[in-house]
C-alpha positions in Angstrom: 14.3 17.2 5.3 13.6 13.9 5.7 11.4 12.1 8.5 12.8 9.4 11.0 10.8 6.8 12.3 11.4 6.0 16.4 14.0 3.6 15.6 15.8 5.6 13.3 17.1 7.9 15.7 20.6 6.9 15.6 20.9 7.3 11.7 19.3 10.6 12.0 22.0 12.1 14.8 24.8 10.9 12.1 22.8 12.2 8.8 22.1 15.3 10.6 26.0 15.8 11.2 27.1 15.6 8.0 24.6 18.0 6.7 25.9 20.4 9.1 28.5 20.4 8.4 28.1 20.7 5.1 25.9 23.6 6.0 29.0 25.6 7.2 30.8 24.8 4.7 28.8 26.2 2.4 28.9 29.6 4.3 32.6 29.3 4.8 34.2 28.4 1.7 37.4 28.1 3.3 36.6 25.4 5.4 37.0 21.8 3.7 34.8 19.2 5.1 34.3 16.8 2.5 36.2 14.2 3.8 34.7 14.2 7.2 31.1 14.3 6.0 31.7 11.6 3.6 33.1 9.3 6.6 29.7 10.4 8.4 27.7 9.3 4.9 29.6 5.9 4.5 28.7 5.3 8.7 25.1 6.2 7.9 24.7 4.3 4.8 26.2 0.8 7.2 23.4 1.3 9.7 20.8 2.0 7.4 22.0 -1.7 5.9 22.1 -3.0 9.4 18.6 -1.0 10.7 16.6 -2.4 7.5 18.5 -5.9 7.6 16.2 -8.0 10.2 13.1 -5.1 10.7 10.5 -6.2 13.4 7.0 -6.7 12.5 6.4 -3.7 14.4 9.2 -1.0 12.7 7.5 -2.7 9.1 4.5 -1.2 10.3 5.9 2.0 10.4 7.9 1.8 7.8 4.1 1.1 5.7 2.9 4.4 7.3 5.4 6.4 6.5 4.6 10.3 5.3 6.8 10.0 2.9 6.3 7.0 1.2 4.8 6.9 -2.3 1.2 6.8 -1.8 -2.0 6.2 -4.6 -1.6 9.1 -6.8 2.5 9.0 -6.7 2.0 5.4 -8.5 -1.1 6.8 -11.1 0.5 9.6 -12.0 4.2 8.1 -12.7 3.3 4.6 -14.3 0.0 5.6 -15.8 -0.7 7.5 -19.5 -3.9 8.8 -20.3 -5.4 8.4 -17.3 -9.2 9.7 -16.9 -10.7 9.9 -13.3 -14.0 9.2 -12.5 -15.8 10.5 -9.5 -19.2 9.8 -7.6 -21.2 6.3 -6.6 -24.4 7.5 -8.8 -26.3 7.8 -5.1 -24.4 9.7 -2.4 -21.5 11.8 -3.4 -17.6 11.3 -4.4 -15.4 10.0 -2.0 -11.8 11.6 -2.4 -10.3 8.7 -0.4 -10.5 6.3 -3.6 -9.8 7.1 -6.7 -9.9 5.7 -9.7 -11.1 5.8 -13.5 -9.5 4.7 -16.9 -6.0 4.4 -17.9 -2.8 2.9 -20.1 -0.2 0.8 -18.7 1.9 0.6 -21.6 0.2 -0.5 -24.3 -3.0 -1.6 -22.1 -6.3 0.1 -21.1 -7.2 -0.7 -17.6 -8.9 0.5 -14.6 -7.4 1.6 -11.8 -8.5 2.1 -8.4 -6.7 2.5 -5.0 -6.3 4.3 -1.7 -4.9 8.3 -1.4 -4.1 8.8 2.0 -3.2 12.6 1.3 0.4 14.0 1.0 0.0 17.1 3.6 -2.1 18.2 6.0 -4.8 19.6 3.5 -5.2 16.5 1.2 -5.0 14.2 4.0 -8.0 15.8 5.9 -9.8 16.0 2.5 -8.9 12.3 1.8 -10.0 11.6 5.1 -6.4 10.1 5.6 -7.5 6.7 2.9 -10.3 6.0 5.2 -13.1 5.1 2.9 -17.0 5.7 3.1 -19.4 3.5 1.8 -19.9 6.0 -1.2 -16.0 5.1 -1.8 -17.0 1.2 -2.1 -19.9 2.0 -4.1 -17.6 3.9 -6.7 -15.3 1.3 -7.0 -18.0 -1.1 -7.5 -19.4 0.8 -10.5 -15.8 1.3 -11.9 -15.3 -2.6 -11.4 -18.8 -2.9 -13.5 -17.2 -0.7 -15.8 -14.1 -2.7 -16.5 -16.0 -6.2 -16.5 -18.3 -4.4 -19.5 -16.0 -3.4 -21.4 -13.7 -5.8 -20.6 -10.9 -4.4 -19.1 -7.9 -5.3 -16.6 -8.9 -3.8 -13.0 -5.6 -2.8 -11.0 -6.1 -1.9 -7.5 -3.5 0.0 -5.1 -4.3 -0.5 -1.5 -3.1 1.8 1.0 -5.6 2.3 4.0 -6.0 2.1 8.0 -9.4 0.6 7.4 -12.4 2.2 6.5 -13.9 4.8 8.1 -15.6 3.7 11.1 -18.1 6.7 11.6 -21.5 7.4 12.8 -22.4 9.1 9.1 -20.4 5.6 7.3 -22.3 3.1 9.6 -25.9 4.8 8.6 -25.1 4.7 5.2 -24.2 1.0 5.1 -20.7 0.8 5.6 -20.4 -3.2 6.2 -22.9 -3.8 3.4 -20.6 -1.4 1.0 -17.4 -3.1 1.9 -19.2 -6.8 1.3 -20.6 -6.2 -1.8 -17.3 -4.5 -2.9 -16.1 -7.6 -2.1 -18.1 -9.6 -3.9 -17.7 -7.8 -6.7 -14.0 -8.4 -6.9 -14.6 -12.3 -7.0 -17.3 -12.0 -9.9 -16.0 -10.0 -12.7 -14.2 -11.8 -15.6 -11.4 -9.4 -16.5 -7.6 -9.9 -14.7 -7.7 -7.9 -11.4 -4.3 -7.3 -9.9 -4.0 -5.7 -6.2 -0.6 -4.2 -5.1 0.0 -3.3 -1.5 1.9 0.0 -1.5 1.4 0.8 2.7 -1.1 -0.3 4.5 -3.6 -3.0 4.1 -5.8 -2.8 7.1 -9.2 -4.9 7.4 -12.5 -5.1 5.4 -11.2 -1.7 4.1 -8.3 -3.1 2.8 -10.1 -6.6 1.3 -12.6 -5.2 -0.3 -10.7 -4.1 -2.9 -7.7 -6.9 -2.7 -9.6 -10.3 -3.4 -7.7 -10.4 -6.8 -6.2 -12.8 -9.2 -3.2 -11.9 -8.1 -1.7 -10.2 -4.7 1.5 -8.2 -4.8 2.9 -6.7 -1.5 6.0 -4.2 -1.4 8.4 -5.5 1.1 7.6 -3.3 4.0 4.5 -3.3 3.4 1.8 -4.8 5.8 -1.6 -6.4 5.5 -3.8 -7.4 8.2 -7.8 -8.4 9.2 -7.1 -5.5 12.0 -3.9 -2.8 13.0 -1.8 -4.2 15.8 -3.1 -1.2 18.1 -6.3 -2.3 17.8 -5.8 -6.0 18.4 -4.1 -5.4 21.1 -6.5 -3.3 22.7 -9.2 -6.1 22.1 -7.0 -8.7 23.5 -5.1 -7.5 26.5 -7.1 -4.0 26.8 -3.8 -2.9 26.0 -2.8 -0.3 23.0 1.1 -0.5 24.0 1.3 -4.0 23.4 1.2 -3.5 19.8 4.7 -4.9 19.5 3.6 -8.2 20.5 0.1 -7.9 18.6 2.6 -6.7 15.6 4.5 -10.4 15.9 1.3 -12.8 16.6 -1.0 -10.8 13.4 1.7 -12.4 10.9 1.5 -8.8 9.4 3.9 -8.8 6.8 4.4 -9.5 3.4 6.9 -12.3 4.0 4.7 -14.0 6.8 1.8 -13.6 4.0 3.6 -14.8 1.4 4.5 -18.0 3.5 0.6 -18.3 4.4 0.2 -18.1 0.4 -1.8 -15.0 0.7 0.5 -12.2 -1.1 2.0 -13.8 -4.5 4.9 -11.3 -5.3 7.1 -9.2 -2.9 8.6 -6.5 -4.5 12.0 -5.7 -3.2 12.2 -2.3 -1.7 15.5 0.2 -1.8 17.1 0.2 1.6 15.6 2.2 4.4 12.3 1.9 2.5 10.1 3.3 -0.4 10.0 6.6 0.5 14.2 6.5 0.2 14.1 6.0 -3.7 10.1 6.8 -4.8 11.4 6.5 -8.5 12.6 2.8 -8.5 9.9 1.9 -6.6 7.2 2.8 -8.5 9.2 1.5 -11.0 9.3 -1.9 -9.7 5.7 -1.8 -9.0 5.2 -0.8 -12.7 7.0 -3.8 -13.8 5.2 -6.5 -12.0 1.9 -5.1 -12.8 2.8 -5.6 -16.3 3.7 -9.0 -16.0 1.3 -9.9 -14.2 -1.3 -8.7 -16.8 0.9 -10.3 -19.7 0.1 -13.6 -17.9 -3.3 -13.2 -17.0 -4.4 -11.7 -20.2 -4.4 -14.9 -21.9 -7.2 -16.6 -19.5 -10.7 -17.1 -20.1 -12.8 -15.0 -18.4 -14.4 -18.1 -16.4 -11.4 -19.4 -15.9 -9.9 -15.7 -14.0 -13.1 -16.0 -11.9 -12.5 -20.0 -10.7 -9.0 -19.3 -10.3 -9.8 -16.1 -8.4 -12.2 -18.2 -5.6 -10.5 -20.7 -5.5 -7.2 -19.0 -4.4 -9.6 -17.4 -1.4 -11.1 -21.0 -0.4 -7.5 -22.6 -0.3 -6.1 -19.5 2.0 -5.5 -21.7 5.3 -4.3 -24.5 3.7 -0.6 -23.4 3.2 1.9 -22.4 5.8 -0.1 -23.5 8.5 3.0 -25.7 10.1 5.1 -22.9 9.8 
């Protein structure tokens, strides 16, 4: 059963129709309806075309926090061999909201670290729905250490509200775990490669993004806060999220404009969470390039490049 977003409404009183029928005819074997639900599948698949065609910044942010779009673990476990996960921060205790540890990409070792928002209701309260601690920074920070010993390509997957802005997380150093997570992004020497798969929402979201190279899925979304948020800061407003949506510049193309995101990846109409399978498979493909081309710089040289690409940010796209 699939799961429509507000503005998918429409689509799903047509979808839902021809399954229906369908559904009858399947318990009345005389009854032919083929050729009326396939008119009802050829009317859906046109306003799926014409829904996804020109999306809002808004409806991109839903589409982003989709349930059913690919999350972390959908990517690891599909596009990754041999993958080994590592668990704690050495000080506190694991952190099931990032996850990470060694793995092949092909024919290349790297680390990987990213986001798991949780695929039911179990998972996600386990995961705390992505929302990290700081012993969830701290981990990635030893893994990063990790990879810049041993020399090996750090891929991140980013898919997160923020981090988690508790009583608990703000006594055990919450800001000071997401800055020097930060930091530790612009000082190792090995290729680091961040793809958006959801949501990239604030320091959360940076701290494991200020990378070589950053690759956004086309609905995908990445901002400094969500647009409920700002919009409750700015106009003590929540439903104004719409417009908050518009003026954050929230999506990949307006980032890729502002030269922040590198790469969009094209996504299958309606969304990621439509055809999981090419997706990933799409994602697999430009991480691999990018690591082809990165691969072949200095290890000074993929740390310059690296701050200087988060000094310039401002520079372009400002007309626009």
């Amino acid at each position: 059963m699939n799961n429509y977003l507000e503005f998918e409404k429409p689509l799903a009183e047509i979808e839902g129709k021809a399954e229906e029928l369908r559904a009858l005819a399947r318990s009345n074997e005389e009854m032919d309806v083929e050729e009326e639900a396939s008119a009802l599948d050829k009317k859906a698949e046109a306003l799926l075309k014409d829904l996804y065609s020109d999306l809002t910044a808004w409806r991109k942010c839903q589409v982003a926090r989709h349930p059913d779009r690919p999350h972390c673990l959908d990517y690891i476990n599909q596009l990754f061999t041999d993958f080994t996960q590592l668990a704690g921060d050495r000080n506190f205790a694991d952190d099931l909201a990032i996850v990470g540890g060694l793995a092949r990409i092909g024919d290349q070792a790297v680390v990987v670290i990213g986001q798991e928002k949780g695929s039911d209701t179990k998972s996600r309260v386990e995961r705390n729905f992505g929302m990290a601690r700081p012993e969830g920074y701290r981990k990635a920070i030893r893994l990063m250490d990790l990879a810049h010993r041993f020399k090996l390509p750090v891929v991140t997957l980013v898919d997160t509200t923020g981090a988690f802005p508790g009583k608990g997380a703000e006594e055990r150093g919450q800001s000071e775990a997401i800055a020097r997570c930060t930091e530790k992004c612009l000082q190792i020497g090995v290729p680091l490669i961040t793809v958006v798969i959801g949501e990239g929402g604030s320091g959360g979201a940076v701290a494991l993004a200020a990378g070589n190279k950053l690759v956004m899925l086309e609905h995908s979304v990445y901002s400094v806060i969500s647009p409920e948020g700002c919009a409750s800061i700015l106009w003590k407003d929540a439903s104004r999220m719409r417009e908050a949506a518009e003026a954050l510049r929230v999506t990949a193309q307006d980032l890729s404009a502002l030269g922040v995101a590198d790469e969009i990846i094209p996504e299958p109409i309606g969304g990621a969470h439509r055809d999981p399978q090419t997706t990933i498979k799409s994602v697999g493909a430009a991480i691999e390039k990018h690591l082809k081309d990165l691969s072949k710089k200095k290890p000074e040289t993929l740390i310059k490049e690296r701050r200087k690409k988060f000094l310039d940010l401002g520079s372009k796209g400002l007309a626009a």
